[in-house]
KOLGUVEX-887346 format. One record per residue (C-alpha): residue number from 1; residue in three letters; x, z, y. Coordinates in steps of 0.2 Angstrom, whole numbers, m for minus. Example, Ala and Ser with C-alpha at 12.3 -4.5 7.8 and 13.67 -1.06 7.14 Angstrom:
BEGIN
seq,type,xx,zz,yy
1,ALA,62,39,m22
2,SER,68,36,m5
// end
This chain:
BEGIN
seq,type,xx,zz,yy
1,UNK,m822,19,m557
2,UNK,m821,36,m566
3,UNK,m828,37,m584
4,UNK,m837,48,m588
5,UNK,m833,62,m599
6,UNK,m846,67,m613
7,UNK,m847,84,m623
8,UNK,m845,85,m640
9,UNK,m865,85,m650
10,UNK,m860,101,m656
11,UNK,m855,108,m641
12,UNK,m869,100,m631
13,UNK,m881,106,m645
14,UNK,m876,123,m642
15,UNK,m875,124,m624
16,UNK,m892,117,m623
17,UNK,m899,132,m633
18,UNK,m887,143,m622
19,UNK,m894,135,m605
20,UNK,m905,124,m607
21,UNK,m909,107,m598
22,UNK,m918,112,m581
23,UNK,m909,129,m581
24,UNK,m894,138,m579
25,UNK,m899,154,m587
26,UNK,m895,158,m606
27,UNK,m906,158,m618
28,UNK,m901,161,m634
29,UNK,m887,161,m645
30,UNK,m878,144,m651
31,UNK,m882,140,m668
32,UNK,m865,140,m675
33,UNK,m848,141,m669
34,UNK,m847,134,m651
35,UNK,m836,119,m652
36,UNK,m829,114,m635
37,UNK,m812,109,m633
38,UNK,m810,100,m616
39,UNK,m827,104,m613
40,UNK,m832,105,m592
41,UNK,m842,119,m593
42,UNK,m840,122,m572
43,UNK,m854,132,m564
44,UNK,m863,134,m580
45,UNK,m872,152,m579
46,UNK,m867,158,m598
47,UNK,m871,176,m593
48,UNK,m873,187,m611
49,UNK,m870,170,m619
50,UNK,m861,174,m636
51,UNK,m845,165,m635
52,UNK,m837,173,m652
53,UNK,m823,165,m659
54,UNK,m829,148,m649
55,UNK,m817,135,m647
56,UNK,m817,134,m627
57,UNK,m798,130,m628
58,UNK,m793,116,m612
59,UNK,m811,119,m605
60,UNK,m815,117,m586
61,UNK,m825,134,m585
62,UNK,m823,137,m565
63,UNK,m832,146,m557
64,UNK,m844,149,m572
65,UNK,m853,165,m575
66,UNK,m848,172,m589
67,UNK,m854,190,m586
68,UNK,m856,203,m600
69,UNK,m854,186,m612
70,UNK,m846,189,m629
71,UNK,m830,181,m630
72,UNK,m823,191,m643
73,UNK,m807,180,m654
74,UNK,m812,167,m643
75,UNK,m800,152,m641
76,UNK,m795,148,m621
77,UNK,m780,141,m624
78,UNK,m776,133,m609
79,UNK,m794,133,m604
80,UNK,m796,134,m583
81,UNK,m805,150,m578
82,UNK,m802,148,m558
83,UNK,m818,158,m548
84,UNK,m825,162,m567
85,UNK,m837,179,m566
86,UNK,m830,189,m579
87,UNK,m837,205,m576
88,UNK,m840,215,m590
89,UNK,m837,199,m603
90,UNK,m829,204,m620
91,UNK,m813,196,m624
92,UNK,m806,205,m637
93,UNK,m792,196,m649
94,UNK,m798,182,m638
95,UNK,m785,168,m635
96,UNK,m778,166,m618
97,UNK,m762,156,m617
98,UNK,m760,143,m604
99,UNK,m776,148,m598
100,UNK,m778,148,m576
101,UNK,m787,166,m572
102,UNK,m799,168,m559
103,UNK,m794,177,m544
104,UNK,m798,190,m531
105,UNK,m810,186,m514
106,UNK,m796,180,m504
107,UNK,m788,168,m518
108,UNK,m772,176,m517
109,UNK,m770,188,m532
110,UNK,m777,185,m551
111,UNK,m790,198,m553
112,UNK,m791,204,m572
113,UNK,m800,223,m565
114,UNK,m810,229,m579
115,UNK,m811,218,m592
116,UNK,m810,221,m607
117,UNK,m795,212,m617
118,UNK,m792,222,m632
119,UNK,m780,212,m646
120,UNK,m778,197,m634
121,UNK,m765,185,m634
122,UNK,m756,184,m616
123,UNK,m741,178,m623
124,UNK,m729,169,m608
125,UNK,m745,172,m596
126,UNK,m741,169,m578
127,UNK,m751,186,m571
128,UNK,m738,188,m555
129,UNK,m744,197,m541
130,UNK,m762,203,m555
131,UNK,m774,217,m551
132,UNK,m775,226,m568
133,UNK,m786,242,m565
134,UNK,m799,247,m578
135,UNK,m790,233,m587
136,UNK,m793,237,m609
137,UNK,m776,231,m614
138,UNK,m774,241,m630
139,UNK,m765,229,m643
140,UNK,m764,214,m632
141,UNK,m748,203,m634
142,UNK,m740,201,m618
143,UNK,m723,196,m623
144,UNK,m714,187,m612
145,UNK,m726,187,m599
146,UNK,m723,187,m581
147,UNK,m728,203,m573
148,UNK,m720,205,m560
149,UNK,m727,213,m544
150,UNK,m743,218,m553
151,UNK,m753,231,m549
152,UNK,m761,242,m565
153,UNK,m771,257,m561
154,UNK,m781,266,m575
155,UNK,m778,251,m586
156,UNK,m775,254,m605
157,UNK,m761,247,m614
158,UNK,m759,258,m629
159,UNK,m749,248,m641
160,UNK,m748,233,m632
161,UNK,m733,221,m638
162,UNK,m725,220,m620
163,UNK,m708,213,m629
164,UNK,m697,202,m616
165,UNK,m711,204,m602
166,UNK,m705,204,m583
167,UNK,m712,218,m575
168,UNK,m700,220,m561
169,UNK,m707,227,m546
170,UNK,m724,231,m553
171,UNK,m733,247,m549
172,UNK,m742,259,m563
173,UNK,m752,271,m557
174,UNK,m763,285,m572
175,UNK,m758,269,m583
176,UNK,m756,271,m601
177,UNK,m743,264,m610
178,UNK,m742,276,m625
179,UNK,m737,267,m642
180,UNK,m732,249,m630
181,UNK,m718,240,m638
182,UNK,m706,238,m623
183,UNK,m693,231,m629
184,UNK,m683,222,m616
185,UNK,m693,222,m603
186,UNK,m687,219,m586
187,UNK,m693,234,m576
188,UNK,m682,233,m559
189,UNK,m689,240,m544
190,UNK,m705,245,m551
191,UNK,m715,263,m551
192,UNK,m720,270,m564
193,UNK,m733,284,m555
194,UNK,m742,295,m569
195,UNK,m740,282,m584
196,UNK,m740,289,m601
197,UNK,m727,280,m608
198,UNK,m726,293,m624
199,UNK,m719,284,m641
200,UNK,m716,268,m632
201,UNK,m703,259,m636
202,UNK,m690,253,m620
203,UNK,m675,248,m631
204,UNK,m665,236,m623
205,UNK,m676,237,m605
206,UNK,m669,236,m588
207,UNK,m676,250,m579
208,UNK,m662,248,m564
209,UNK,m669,258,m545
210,UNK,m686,262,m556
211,UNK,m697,279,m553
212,UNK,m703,286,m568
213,UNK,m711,303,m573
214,UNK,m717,304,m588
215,UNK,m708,299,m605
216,UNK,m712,311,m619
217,UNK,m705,306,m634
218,UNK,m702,288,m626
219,UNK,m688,276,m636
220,UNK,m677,272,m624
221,UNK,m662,268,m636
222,UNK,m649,258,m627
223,UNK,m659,256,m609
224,UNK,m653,251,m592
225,UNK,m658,265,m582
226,UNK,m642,263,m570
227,UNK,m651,270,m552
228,UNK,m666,273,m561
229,UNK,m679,289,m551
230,UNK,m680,299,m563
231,UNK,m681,315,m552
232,UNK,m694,328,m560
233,UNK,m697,316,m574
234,UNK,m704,322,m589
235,UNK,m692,318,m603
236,UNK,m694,329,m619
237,UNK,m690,323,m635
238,UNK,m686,307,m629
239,UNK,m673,296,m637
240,UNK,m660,290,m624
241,UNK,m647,287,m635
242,UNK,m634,273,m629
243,UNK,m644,273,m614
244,UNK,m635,271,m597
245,UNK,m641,282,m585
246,UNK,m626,278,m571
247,UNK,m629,281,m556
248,UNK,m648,289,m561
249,UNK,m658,303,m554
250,UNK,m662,316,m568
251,UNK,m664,330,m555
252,UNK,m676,343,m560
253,UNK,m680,334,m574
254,UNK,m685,340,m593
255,UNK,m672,335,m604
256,UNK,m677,348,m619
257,UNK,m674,339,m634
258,UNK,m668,322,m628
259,UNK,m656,315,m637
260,UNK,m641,306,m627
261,UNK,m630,304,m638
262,UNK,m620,288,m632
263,UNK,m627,290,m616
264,UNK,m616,284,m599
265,UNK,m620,298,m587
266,UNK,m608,293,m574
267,UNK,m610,300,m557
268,UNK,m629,304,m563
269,UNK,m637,316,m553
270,UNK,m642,329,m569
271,UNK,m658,341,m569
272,UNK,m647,356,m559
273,UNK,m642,345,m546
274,UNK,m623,342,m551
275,UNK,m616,326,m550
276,UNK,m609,321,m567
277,UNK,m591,314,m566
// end
């Protein structure tokens, strides 16, 4: 026979006030600090519910409806968000490490689409194969975080720490990634299609057979860019010293100002179309 698992009194306390007994619909906000580590929270309807800087870390929240709630610095370590409603929920400098994400309809992708994760830590997520579109992502730490095969479009990761992330085979589309620290990143394979990658920082990245367009002023000191698309690309002031480019596709691109000093340009197909020896 099963025990049963009880909530902490402050946590039960404050989800009365936030649902009530009879009723699934919130009602106000919790008295203090939500406290509900471990907490089974599944189904609960916790829509506008302020979450701030709750402790929800290891808490069973499937398939809850957390729509438009505040989650802001919230802590959902580890916390299981399978089928959650998160639609327009806040979760800004929240905590997300270990933490199961809901997915799309047909249960196949995480779906992250338009919410809002400003400052978040995603450090070591698993997001493989994630729909990012609309996604705030501005200052989030993603390092080390597997990306690989995700989608962004229109997402916003100004300034995000991406360091060590695996975004191979990914695809950005009107994506910014202006001011992201890159550093190391694994971007094999992946497209790059309209992203604004302006002051980023790609030291160290592996940007092998990817397509890129548009790297003003972008730090790519010491990049792989070996059979990297680079046709058209957009490349003033960028800083692609050390940089190796074998192999690369630089026709037609804008090259004013770049610095490559260092560079291995070896049988690199350069801006007028001559193959560099």
């Amino acid at each position: 026979m099963k025990s049963k698992v009880f909530l902490p009194f402050a946590c039960f306390l404050s989800i009365f006030l936030l649902v009530g007994f009879s009723s699934n619909s919130a009602k106000c906000n919790p008295p203090k600090v939500l406290n509900c580590a471990k907490a089974n929270l599944s189904g609960k309807k916790l829509v506008k519910a302020n979450l701030a800087k709750a402790d929800l870390s290891g808490a069973n929240l499937k398939n809850a409806n957390l729509t438009n709630a505040k989650l802001t610095s919230a802590n959902l370590a580890g916390a299981d968000l399978n089928g959650a409603r998160l639609s327009g929920a806040n979760l800004t400098g929240a905590n997300l490490i270990g933490a199961k994400f809901p997915k799309d309809r047909a249960g196949k992708r995480i779906n992250l689409a338009n919410l809002n994760l400003t400052g978040a830590n995603l450090s070591g997520a698993d997001l493989t194969f994630a729909l990012i579109g609309g996604t705030r992502l501005s200052g989030a730490n993603l390092t080390g975080a597997n990306l690989r095969t995700a989608f962004f479009g229109s997402a916003n990761l100004n300034g995000a720490n991406l360091m060590g992330a695996n975004m191979s085979r990914a695809t950005f589309v009107s994506t910014d990634l202006s001011g992201a620290n890159m550093e190391g990143v694994d971007l094999t394979g992946s497209e790059l299609i309209t992203a604004n990658l302006q002051n980023a920082n790609l030291t160290a990245a592996n940007l092998t057979g990817t397509k890129l367009y548009i790297l003003v002023n972008a730090n790519l000191t010491g990049a792989n860019l070996s059979g990297a698309n680079l046709t058209g690309a957009n490349l003033f002031g960028a800083n692609l010293s050390g940089a190796n480019l074998t192999g690369a596709n630089l026709f037609g691109a804008n090259l004013q100002n770049a610095n490559l000093t260092g560079a291995v340009l070896t049988k690199a197909k350069m801006p007028d179309g001559k193959i560099q020896d």
